[in-house]
C-alpha positions as CSV (number, residue, x, y, z in Angstrom):
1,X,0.0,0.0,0.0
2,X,3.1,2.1,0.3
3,X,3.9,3.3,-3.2
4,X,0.1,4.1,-3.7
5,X,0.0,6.2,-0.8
6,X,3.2,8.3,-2.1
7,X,2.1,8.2,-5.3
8,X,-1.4,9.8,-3.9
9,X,0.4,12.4,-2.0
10,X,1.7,14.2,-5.2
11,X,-0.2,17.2,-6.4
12,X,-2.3,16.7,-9.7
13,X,-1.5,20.2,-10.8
14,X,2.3,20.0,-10.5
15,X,2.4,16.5,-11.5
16,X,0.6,17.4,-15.2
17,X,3.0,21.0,-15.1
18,X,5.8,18.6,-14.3
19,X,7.0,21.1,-11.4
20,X,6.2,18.2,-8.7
21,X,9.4,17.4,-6.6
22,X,9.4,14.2,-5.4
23,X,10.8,14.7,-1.8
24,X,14.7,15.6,0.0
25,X,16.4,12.5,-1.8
26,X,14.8,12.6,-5.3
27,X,17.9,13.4,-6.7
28,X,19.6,11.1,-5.8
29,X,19.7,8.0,-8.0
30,X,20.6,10.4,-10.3
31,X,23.8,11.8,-8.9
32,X,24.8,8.5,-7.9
33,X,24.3,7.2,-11.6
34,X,26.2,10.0,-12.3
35,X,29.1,9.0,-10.2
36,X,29.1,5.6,-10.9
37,X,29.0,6.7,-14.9
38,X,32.2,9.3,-14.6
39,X,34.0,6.8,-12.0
40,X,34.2,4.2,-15.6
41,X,35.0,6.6,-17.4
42,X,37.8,7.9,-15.9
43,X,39.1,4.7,-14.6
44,X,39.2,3.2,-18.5
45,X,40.6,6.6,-19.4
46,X,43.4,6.0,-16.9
47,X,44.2,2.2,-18.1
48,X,43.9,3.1,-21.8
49,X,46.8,6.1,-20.7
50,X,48.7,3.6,-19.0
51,X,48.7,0.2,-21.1
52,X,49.3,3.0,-24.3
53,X,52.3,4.2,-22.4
54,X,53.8,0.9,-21.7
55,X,53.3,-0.6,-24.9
56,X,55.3,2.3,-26.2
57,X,57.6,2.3,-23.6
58,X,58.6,-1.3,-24.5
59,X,58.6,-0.6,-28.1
60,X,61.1,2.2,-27.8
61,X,63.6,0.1,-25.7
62,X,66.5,-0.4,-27.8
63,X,67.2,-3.5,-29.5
64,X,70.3,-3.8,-29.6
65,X,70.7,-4.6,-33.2
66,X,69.6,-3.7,-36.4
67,X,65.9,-5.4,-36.6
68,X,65.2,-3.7,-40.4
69,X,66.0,-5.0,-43.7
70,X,66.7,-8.4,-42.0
71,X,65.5,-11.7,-43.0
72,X,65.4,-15.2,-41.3
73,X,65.4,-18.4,-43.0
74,X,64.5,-22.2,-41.3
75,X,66.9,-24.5,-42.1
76,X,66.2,-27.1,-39.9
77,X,65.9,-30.0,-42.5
78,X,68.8,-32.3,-43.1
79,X,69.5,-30.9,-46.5
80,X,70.7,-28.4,-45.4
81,X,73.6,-29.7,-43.7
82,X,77.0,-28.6,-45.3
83,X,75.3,-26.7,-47.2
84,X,75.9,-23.0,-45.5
85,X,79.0,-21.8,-47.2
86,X,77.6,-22.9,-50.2
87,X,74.8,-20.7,-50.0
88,X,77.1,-18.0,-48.0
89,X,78.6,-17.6,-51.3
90,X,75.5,-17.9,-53.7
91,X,73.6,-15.0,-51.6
92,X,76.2,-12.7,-51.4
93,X,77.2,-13.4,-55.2
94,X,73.4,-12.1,-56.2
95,X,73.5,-8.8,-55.0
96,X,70.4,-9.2,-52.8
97,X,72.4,-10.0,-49.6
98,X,75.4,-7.8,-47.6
99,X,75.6,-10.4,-45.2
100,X,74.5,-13.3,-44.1
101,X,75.4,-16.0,-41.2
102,X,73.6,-18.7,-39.6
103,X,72.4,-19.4,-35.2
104,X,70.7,-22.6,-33.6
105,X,68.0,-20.0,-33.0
106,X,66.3,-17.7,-34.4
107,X,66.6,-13.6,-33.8
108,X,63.4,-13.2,-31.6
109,X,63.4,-16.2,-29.4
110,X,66.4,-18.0,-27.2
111,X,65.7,-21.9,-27.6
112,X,69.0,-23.4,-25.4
113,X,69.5,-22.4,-22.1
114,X,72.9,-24.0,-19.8
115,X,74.6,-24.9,-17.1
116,X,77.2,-27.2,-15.5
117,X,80.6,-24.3,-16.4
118,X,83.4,-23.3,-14.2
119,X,85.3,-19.8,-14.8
120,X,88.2,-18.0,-12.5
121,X,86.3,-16.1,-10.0
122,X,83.1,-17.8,-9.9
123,X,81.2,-17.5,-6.4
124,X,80.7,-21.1,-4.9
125,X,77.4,-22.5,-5.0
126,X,76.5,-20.3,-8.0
127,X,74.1,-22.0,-10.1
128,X,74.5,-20.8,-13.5
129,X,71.7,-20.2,-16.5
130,X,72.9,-19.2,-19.7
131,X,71.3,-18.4,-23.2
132,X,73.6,-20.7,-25.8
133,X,73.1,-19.9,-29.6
134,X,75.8,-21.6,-31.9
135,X,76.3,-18.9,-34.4
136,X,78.6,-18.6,-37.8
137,X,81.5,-15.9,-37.4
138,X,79.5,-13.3,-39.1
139,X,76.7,-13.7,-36.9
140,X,77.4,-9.9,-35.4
141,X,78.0,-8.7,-38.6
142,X,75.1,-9.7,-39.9
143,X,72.8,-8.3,-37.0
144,X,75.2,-5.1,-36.7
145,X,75.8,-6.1,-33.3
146,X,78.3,-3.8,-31.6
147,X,81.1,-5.3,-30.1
148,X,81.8,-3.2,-26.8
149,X,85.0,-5.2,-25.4
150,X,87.7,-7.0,-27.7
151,X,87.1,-8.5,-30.9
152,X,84.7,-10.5,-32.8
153,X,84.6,-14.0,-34.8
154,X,87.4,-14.2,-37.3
155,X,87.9,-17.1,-39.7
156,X,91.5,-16.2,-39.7
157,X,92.5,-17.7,-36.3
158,X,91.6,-21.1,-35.8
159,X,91.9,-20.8,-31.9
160,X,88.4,-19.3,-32.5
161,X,87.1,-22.7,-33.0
162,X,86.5,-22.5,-29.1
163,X,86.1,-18.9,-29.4
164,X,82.6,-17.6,-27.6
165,X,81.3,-14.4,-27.2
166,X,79.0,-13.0,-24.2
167,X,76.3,-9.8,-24.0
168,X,76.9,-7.5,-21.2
169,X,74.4,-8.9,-19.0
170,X,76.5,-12.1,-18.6
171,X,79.5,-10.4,-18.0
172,X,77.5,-8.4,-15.1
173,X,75.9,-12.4,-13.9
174,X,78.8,-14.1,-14.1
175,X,81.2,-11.4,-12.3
176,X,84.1,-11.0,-14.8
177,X,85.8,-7.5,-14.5
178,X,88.7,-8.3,-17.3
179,X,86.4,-10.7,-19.5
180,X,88.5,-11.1,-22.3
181,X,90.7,-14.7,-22.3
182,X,88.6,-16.2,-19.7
183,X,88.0,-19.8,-20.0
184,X,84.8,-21.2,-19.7
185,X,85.5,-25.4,-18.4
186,X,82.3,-28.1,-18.7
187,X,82.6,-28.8,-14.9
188,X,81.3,-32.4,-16.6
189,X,84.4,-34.9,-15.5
190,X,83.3,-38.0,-17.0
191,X,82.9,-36.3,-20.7
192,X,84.2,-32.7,-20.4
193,X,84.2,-30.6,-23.5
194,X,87.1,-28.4,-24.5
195,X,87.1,-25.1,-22.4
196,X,86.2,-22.2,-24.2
197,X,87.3,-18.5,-24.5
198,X,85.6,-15.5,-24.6
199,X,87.0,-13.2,-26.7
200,X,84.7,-10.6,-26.9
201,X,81.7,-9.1,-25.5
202,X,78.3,-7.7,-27.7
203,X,75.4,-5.2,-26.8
204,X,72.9,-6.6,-24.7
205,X,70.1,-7.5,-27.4
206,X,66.9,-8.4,-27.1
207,X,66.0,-12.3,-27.8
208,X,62.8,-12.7,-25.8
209,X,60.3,-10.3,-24.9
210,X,60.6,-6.6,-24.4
211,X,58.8,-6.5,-21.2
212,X,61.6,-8.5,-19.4
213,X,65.5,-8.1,-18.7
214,X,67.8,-9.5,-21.0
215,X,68.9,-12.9,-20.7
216,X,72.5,-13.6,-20.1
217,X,73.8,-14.8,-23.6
218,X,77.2,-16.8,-24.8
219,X,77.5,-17.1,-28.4
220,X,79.3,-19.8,-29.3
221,X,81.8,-20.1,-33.0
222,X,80.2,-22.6,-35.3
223,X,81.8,-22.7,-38.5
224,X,79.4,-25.2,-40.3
225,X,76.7,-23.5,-40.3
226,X,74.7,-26.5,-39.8
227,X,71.9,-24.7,-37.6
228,X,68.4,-23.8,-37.4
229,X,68.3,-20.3,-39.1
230,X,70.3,-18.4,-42.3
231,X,70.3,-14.8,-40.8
232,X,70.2,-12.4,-44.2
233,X,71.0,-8.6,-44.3
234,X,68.9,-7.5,-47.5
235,X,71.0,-5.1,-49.9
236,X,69.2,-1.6,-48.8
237,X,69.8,-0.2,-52.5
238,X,67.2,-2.7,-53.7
239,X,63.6,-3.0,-52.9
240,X,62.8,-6.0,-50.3
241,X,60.4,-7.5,-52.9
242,X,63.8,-7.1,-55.6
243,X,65.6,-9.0,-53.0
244,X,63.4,-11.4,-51.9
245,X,62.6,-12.4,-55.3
246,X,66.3,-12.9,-56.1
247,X,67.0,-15.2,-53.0
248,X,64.4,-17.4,-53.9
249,X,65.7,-18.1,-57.2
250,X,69.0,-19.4,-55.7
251,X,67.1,-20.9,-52.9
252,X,65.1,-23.1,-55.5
253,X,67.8,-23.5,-57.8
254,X,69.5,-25.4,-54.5
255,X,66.6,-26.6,-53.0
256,X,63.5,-27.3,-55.4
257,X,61.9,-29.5,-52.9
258,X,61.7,-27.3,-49.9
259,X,59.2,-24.6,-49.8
260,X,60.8,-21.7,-49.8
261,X,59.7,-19.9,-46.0
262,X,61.1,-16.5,-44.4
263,X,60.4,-14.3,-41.9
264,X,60.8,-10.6,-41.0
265,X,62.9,-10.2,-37.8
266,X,60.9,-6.6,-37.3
267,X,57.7,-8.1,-37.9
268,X,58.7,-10.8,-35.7
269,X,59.5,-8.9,-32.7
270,X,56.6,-6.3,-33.6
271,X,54.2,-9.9,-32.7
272,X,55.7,-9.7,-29.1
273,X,53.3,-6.3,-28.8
274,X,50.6,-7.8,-30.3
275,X,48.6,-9.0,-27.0
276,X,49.2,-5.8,-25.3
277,X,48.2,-4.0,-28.4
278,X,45.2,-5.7,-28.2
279,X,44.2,-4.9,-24.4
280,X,44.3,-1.6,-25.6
281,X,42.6,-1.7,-28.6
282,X,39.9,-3.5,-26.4
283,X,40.8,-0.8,-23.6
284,X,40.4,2.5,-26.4
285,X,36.7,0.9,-27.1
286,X,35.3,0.5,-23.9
287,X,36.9,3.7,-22.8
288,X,34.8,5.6,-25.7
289,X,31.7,3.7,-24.4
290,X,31.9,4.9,-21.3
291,X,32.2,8.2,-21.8
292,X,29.6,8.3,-24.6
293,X,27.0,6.8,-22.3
294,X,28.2,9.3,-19.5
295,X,27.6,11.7,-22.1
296,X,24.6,11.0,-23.0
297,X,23.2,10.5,-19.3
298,X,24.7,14.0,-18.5
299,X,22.9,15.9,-21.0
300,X,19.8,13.9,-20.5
301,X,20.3,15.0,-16.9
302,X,21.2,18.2,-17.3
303,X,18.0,18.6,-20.0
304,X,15.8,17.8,-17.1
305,X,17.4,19.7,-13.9
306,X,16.5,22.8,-16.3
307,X,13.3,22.2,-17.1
308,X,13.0,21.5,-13.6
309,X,14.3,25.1,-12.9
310,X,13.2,26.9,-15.5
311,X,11.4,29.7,-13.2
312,X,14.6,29.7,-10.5
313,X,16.2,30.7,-13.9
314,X,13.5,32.7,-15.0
315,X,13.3,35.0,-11.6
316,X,17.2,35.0,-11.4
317,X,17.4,36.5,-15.3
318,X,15.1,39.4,-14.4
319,X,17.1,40.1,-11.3
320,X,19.9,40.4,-13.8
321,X,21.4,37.4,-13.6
322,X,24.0,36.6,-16.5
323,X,24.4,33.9,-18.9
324,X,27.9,33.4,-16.9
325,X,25.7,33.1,-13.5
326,X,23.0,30.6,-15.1
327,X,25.7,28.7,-16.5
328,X,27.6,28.1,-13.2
329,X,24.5,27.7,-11.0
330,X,23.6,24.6,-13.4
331,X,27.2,23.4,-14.1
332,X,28.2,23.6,-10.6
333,X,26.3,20.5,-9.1
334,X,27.9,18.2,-11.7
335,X,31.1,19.1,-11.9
336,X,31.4,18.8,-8.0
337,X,29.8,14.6,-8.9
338,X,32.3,14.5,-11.6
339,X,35.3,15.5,-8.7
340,X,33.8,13.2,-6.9
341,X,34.2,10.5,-9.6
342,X,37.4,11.4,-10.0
343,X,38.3,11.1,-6.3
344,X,36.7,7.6,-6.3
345,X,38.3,6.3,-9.5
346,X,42.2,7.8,-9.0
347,X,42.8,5.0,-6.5
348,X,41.3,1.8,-7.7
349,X,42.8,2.8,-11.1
350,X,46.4,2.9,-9.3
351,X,45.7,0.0,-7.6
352,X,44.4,-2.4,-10.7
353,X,47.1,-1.1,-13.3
354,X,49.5,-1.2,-10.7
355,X,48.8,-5.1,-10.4
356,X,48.7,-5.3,-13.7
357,X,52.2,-3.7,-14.5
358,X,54.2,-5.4,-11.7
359,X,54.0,-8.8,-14.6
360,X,56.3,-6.8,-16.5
361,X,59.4,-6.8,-14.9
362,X,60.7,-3.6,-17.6
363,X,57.6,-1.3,-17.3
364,X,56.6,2.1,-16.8
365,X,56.4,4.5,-13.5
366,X,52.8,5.6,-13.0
367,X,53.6,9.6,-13.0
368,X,50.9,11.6,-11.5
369,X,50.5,13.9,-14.9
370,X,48.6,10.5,-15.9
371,X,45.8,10.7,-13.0
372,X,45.4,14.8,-13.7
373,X,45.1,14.2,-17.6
374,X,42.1,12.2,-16.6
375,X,41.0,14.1,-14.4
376,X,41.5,17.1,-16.7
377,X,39.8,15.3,-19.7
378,X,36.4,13.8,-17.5
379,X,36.1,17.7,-16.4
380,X,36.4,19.3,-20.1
381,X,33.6,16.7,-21.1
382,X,31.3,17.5,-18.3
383,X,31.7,21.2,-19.0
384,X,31.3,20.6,-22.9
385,X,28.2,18.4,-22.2
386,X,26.6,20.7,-19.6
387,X,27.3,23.8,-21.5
388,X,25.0,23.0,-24.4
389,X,21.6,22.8,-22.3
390,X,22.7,25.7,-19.7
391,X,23.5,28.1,-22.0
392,X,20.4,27.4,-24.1
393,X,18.6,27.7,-20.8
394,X,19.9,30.9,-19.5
395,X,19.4,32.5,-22.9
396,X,15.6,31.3,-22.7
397,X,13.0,34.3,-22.7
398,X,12.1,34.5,-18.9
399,X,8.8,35.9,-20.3
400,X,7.8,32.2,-21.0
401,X,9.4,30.6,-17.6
402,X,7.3,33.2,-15.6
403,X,4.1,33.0,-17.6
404,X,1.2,31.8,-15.4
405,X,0.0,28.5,-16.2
């Protein structure tokens, strides 16, 4: 019997005028709708900001090497074996290739990891991990990997047979200070291998994902070539499609029976983005959503409160209110519920991307500039949205507000 005895209580007149208020708290749902709407919105604006910022802040780390104009071929079928120098020669000789070498994996991705070595100066107990790609001595060359300490492969000393180069990071994890004639042993006594010697150190390059540290690499001389991958730098005088075509005339004219495959080593690594690219593709939508429904349920609100008001406006315009003073009386109620959003969403925005960045150990700092260009965007759209049905109120004929009805 309740709602029929509130709805009884309203006035028939200002129910049919639609100047009825319905009690202290009428408002209410509304501003909390409100709140609730903007506190989305500026939380998705927030993520979007941030998962856009640390896609690019990934994508700007350097590489390390020279990721353009280079080409990867698999070669992990048996006829290929014995075969590199060969084709070495035949790719050079056809002006479509500066360089080429050949690694047991490929550019983007680190497939042997090991352990079991001994070095002067290694702590006891350490228990080391190290990224091992066999690699042809013109594996650096071919990358444009800088050498930052001593030399690199040379096919004129056959010492380099047990020749290896390391990346910075290894010679920070393994704790060499003069790196250069250190011998690595296989601590293996029953079936050692012949020590190594590192010869030279590289740029730390990136082999896995962006997001993380980079792994402590050796790369080991192989001469034969016999490995998973022909690395090729393309002649950059020649179109990639000139090039391409080219190396798969000599590839065919050596292999007609295997299909001839190859891969991009930029649009390779560019795929390590492409699941973070998408949460913020997905983010960008929702975001626009958001703040198109709050939009929308602003200026429907804001159509209504001055309708509601029309004679408050009305009285206040003949007492010589301004456009300036209509417009803030009306504007002022939401933008404090906006605030408010704000206030709401700022922490549980810091708190969910700040989850969500601590699985990238290399990510971004959330800077407060992120936070006030939300804040600073969610106000510009409440003022933009409100603006259109104040102003059109305050410049409304208070003549017709004040007419009696």
């Amino acid at each position: 019997s309740y709602p029929a005895l509130y709805l009884s209580s309203f006035k028939p007149v200002d129910v049919l005028k639609g100047t009825f208020k319905g009690g202290k708290f009428a408002g209410l749902p509304r501003k909390i709708l409100v709140v609730l709407q903007f506190t989305v919105s500026v939380a998705f604006i927030i993520g979007t900001v941030i998962v856009m910022q640390q896609i690019n802040y990934a994508k700007n780390r350097p590489v390390g090497y020279d990721k353009e104009g280079l080409v990867q071929i698999p070669t992990m079928s048996q006829d290929f074996e014995g075969k590199y120098e060969l084709m070495r020669t035949e790719f050079l000789g056809s002006n479509a290739v500066v360089e080429m070498s050949a690694s047991s994996s490929p550019t983007t991705q680190i497939w042997s990891n090991r352990s079991g070595f001994e070095w002067e100066g290694k702590p006891e107990g350490f228990q080391e991990d190290l990224a091992w790609t066999e690699v042809t001595p013109e594996y650096a060359k071919s990358l444009n990997l800088k050498i930052v300490q001593g030399r690199d492969f040379s096919r004129e000393f056959a010492s380099d047979s047990i020749a290896v180069l390391i990346n910075e990071t290894a010679l920070k994890y393994m704790g060499l200070t003069n790196p250069i004639g250190t011998l690595i042993k296989d601590d293996d006594e029953e079936d050692p291998e012949p020590p190594l010697k590192i010869i030279g150190v590289v740029e730390d390059m990136i082999a896995q994902s962006p997001y993380e540290p980079v792994k402590q690499g050796v790369y080991v001389f192989d001469k034969s070539g016999n490995s998973s991958y022909y690395n090729l730098r393309l002649n950059p005088k020649q179109s990639a499609t000139q090039n391409l075509a080219v190396i798969e005339r000599v590839f065919k004219a050596h292999f007609p029976d295997i299909p001839f495959q190859y891969d991009f080593v930029d649009e390779e690594y560019g795929e390590k983005f492409a699941s973070e690219e998408r949460i913020g593709t997905l983010s960008a939508i929702f975001t626009a959503l958001a703040i198109l429904i709050s939009c929308l349920g602003l200026f429907g609100l804001t159509s209504f409160v001055a309708e509601q008001r029309t004679k408050e406006i009305g009285v206040r315009k003949v007492l010589g209110a301004s456009v300036f003073n209509v417009w803030n009386m009306l504007s002022r109620e939401f933008l404090k519920l906006v605030v408010l959003s704000c206030f709401i969403a700022i922490p549980i925005s810091y708190y969910v991307m700040n989850g969500w960045l601590q699985d990238y150990p290399y990510r971004v700092i959330l800077e407060w500039w992120i936070f006030a260009l939300a804040v600073i965007g969610a106000l510009a759209i409440t003022v933009l949205t409100v603006s259109f049905q104040a102003i059109r109120a305050a410049n409304a004929n208070p003549v017709n507000s004040l007419r009696t009805e």
